[in-house]
C-alpha positions in Angstrom: -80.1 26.1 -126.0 -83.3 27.7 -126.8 -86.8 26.7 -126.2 -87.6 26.0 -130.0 -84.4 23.8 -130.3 -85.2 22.0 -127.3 -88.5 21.5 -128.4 -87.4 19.9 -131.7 -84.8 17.3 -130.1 -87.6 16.5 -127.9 -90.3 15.6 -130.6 -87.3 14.1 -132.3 -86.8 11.6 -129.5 -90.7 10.9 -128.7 -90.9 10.3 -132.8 -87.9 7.6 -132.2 -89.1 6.2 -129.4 -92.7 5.6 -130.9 -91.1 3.2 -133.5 -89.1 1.4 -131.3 -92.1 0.8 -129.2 -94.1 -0.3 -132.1 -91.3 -2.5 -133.5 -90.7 -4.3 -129.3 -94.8 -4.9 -129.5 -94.5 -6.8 -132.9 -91.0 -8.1 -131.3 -89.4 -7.0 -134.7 -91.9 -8.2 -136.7 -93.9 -5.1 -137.4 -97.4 -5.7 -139.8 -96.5 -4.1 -143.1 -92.8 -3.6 -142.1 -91.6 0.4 -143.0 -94.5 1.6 -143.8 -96.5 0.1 -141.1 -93.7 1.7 -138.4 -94.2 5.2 -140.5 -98.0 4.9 -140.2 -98.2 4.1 -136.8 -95.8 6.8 -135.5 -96.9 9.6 -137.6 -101.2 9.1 -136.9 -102.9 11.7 -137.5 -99.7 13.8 -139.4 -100.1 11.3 -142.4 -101.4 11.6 -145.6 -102.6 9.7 -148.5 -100.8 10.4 -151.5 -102.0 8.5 -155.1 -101.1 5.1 -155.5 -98.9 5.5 -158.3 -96.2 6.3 -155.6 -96.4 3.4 -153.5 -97.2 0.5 -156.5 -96.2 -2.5 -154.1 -96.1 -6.2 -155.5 -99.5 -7.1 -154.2 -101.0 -4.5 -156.6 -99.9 -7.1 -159.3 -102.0 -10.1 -157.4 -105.5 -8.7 -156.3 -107.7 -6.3 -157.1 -108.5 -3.1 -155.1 -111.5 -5.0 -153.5 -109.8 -8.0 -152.5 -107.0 -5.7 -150.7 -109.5 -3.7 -148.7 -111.0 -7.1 -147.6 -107.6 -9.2 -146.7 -105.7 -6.2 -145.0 -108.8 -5.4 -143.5 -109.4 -1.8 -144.5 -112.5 0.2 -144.2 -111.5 2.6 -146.9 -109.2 1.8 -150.0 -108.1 3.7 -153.5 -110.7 3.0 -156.2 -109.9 -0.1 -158.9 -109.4 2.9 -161.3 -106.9 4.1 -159.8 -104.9 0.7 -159.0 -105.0 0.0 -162.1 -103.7 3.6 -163.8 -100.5 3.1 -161.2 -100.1 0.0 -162.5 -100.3 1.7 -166.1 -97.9 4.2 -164.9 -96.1 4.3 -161.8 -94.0 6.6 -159.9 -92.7 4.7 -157.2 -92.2 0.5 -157.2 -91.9 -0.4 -153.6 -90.0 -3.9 -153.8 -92.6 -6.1 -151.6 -92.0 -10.1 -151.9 -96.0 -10.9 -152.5 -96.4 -13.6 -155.0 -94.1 -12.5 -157.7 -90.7 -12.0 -156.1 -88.0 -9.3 -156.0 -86.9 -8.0 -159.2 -82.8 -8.8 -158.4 -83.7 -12.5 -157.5 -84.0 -15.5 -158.9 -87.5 -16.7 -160.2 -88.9 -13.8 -159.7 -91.8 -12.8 -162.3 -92.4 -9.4 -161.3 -93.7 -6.9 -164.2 -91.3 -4.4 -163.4 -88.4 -6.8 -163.5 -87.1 -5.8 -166.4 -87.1 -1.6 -165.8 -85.2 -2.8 -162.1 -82.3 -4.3 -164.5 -82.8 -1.0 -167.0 -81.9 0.9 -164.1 -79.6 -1.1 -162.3 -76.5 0.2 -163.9 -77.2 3.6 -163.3 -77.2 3.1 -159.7 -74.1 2.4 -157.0 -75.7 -1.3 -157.4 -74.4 -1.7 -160.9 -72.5 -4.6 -160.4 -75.5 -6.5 -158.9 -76.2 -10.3 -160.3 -79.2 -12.1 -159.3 -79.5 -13.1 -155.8 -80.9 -16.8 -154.4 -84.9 -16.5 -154.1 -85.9 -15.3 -150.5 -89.2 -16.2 -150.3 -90.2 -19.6 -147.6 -91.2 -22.6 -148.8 -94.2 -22.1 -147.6 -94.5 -18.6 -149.5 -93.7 -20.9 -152.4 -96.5 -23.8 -151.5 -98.9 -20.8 -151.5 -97.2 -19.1 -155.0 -97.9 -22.5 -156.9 -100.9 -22.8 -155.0 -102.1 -19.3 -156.3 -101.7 -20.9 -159.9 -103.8 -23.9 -159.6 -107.0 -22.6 -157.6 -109.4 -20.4 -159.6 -108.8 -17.1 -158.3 -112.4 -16.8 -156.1 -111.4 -19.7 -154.1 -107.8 -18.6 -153.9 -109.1 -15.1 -152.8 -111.1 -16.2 -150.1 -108.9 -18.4 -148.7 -105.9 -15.8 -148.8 -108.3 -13.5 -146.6 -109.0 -16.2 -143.9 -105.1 -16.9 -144.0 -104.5 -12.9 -143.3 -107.9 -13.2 -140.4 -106.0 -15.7 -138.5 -102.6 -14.1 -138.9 -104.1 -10.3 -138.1 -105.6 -12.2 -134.9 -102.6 -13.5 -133.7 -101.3 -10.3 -133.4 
């Protein structure tokens, strides 16, 4: 085999094993699931692309600022430019957050209704809606989320994700 080859399988591996460490330290349960796995073992080879192609539920819920503050984030994409990938996104990443999955029940997501556009076109054509995945104590915080005036709400959201990110 020659040296280049070799060197590829090897990086291949080390790349592999990186997750798998990542997802034994979390013991499954890595933070921010995929992408959190593809962060971690890429470092310093990532990059930031715009946030139209990663438009994840949360986007729907909070505002840039309130992001940065709950996930705890130093840096984070302008509110101008949350809100022009919500206006017009590339990608829709599928994330539970408050609203649900598009192919389950109760959900209220905004892009609900493209999901079942598109559907058809897919080798999920035949999909009906599924039973509503979320906890009951996703659900506690959902109705929650609609009876607390969103400061309070906020706040209280970003102690909830201190507490959790110090568990960890």
């Amino acid at each position: 085999m020659n040296k280049r080859k070799e060197e590829l399988i090897f990086k291949r591996l080390l790349f592999r094993l990186s997750g798998m460490q990542l997802i034994e330290k979390f013991g499954g349960n890595v933070p921010h699931h995929d992408q959190g796995t593809i962060n971690a073992v890429c470092k310093e080879r990532r990059k930031i692309v715009p946030m139209r192609f990663n438009v994840t539920a949360n986007l729907y819920s909070f505002s840039a600022q309130t992001i940065r503050k709950i996930y705890f984030l130093e840096e984070y994409y302008p509110q101008e430019e949350l809100t022009a990938a919500l206006e017009s996104p590339a990608i829709v990443h599928f994330t539970t957050g408050l609203l649900g999955r598009p192919w389950e029940e109760k959900s209220i997501h905004p892009q609900k209704q493209a999901f079942w556009d598109t559907a058809p076109k897919t080798p999920w054509k035949d999909i009906t809606p599924l039973p509503d995945s979320r906890s009951f104590g996703l659900k506690a915080f959902i109705f929650f989320h609609k009876i607390v005036p969103r400061p309070i709400f906020e706040f209280i959201y970003r102690n909830m994700c201190w507490v959790l990110h110090l568990r960890k």
